[in-house]
Every structure is written in C-alpha cells, then in structure tokens.
N, C-alpha and C positions, 0 to 999 in steps of 0.2 A: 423785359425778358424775365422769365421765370429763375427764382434762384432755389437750391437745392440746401437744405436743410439736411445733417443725419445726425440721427437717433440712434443710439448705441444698441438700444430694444428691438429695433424695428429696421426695415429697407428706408432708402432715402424716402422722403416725402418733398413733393413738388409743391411749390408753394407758385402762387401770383396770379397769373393770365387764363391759369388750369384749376379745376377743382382737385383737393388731394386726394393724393389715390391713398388705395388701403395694401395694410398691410399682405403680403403672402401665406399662402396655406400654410398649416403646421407640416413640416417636412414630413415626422412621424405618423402622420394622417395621412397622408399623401404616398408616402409609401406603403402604409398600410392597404389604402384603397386600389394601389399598382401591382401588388400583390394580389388580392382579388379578384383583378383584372386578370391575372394571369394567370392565374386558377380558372378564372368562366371561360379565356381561349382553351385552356388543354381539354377542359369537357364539352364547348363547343366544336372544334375544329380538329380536336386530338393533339395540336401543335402548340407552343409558345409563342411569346409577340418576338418581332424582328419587320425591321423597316425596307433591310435591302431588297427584297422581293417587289415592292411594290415598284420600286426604279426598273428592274431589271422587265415587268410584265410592261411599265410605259415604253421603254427602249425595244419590247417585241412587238409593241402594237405600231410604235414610227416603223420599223423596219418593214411591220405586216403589210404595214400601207404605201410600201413603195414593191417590195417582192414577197407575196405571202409564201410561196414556193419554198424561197432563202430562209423565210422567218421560221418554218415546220422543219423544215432539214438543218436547221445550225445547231451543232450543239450548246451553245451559250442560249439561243434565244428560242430555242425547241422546250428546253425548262421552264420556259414560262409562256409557251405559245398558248399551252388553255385552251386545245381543240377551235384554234382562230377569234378565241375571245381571252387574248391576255389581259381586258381591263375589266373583267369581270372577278378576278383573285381578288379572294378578301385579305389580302395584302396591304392592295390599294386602298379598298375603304378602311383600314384602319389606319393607316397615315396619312387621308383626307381627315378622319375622324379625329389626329392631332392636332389639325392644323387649325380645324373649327375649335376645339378645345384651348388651344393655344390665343386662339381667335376672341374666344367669350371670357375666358380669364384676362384678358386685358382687356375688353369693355367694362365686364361687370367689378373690375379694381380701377377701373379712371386710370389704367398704365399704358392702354393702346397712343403710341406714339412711332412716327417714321424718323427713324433718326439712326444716325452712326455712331456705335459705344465703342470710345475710344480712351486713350489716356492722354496726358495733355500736349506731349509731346513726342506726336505721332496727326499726321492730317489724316482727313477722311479716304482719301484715295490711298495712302499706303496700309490704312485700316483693312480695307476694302481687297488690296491684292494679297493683304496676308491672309483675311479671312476663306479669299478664293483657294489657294494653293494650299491652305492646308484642310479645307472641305475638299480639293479632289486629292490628296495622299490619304485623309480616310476613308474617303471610298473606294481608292483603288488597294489601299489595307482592309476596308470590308468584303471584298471578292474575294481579293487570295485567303483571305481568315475564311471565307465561307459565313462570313455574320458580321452585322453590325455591332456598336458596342450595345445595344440593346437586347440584338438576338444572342448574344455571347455572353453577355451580363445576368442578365434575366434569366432568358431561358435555361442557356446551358448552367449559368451556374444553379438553378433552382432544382436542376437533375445531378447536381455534382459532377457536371464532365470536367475531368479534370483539362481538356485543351480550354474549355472556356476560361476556367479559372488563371490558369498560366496566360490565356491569352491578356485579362483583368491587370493581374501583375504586372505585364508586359504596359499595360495602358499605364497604370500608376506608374511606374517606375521610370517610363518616358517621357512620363508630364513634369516629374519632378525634377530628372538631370534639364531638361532642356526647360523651367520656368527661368530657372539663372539669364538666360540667355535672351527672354522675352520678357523681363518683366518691364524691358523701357515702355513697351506699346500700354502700360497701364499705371505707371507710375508718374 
C-alpha cells in the first residue's frame, strides 16, 4: 500500500505502488489564465462562465425526449429548449470542457485516481451521503440564486453586481459558521 508523505512546500506526494505525482499549478497563474478565460467568453458569446445552464439544457433534452410539446411550453425548460436542440448550448460544451480539463490535469500530474477523500473518522458511505446532499442543496441554492457559485463568483462579481457579491459573502460566511460543525468528516 502506497503511503503519503507531506511536504510543507508542496501537495501531498504519493509515494510506493504509484509514480509521484507533481506538484499543482501556481494558484496565481491559474487564476490569472480563469480570468482570460473569462474575458474570451464575454467577447466570444457576449456572457460570462456559469455551469448551471448546462444541467438545466441536459434536464430539457430528457424531458424533450419523452414530450418535446412539455419541453417548448414549460417555463423552467422552455429556457433552455434551444429551438429543440438544448444540447447544443455552449453551456454544455464548457462544462464537458471542465471535466476533460479536470481529466488531463490528473493524467498529465500522476493524480488521476478513484477513490473516496475522506477524514479518518468518517467511512466512505457516510462520505458519500454527505457529499450527495449537500451537492443537491447547492444546486437547488444555484436555481433559486439564479447562478452557480461560478456564475455568481466570476461573472457577476467581475461586473460588480452587487447581488453576486452579497451572494459570495453569503457563501463565505456559511462555510465558516457551519466548518465548526463538520470538521469531524476531515479531521
């Protein structure tokens, strides 16, 4: 079994069974180039990045393909009906385009691995239902916001809307009261 080494400098390094993976991008780099990004969306597309869309055009293409009728007349799925082609929104190809990204940054660092990150006193299945349940309270907190924390982060705050910003705080300020309360899952 592979043991984990850390390095005060650096992300853990996997040592044994595995070659070592390499270190992570410079955060500063990294935002800088998300920034760019998100300068080539507003003058390609005229919008900012945000994820929710592309969930909401899959959920009108299942629905298109059971009653396209329902799916053009609803208004939740009429928004992203897309004239009968909701997987055509380049919504979707940029959050297929995270996941490939997401994808090649763990091959090309030796980090692509299947596995549960958990803490030590916490099993994989109660990992697993808290990751569930609170992946769907923020997505049913990215509808009602009208954005993800991406689309709300990024976008809106790169325009100064001030609901984004208030939204951000809201984020921060929720993660903080309630870490007290979860830090068993990592400690």
């Amino acid at each position: 079994m592979a043991r984990t080494i850390v390095d005060s400098r650096q992300m853990p390094i996997r040592t044994g069974s595995r070659a070592e993976s390499s270190a992570y991008w410079n955060p500063y780099l990294a935002g800088a180039l998300l920034g760019l990004v998100l300068l080539a969306t507003y003058i390609v597309t005229g919008r900012g990045l945000g994820a929710t869309g592309a969930f909401g055009s899959v959920v009108a293409a299942i629905v298109g393909a059971i009653s396209p009728e329902h799916a053009a007349s609803n208004p939740v799925h009429g928004n992203y009906w897309n004239d009968g082609a909701p997987l055509a929104s380049w919504t979707l190809f940029l959050l297929l385009g995270a996941f490939l990204g997401a994808w090649v940054s763990g091959i090309t660092g030796r980090r692509l691995e299947f596995k549960v990150e958990r803490g030590p006193h916490v099993t994989d299945g109660q990992r697993l239902a808290l990751a569930f349940a609170g992946g769907f309270i923020a997505a049913y907190g990215a509808k009602i916001a009208r954005g993800c924390t991406s689309g709300q982060a990024l976008t809106g705050g790169s325009i100064l809307n001030v609901g984004s910003l208030v939204f951000m705080l809201g984020v921060f300020a929720s993660a903080y009261a309630l870490a007290y309360l979860v830090r068993r899952q990592w400690l």
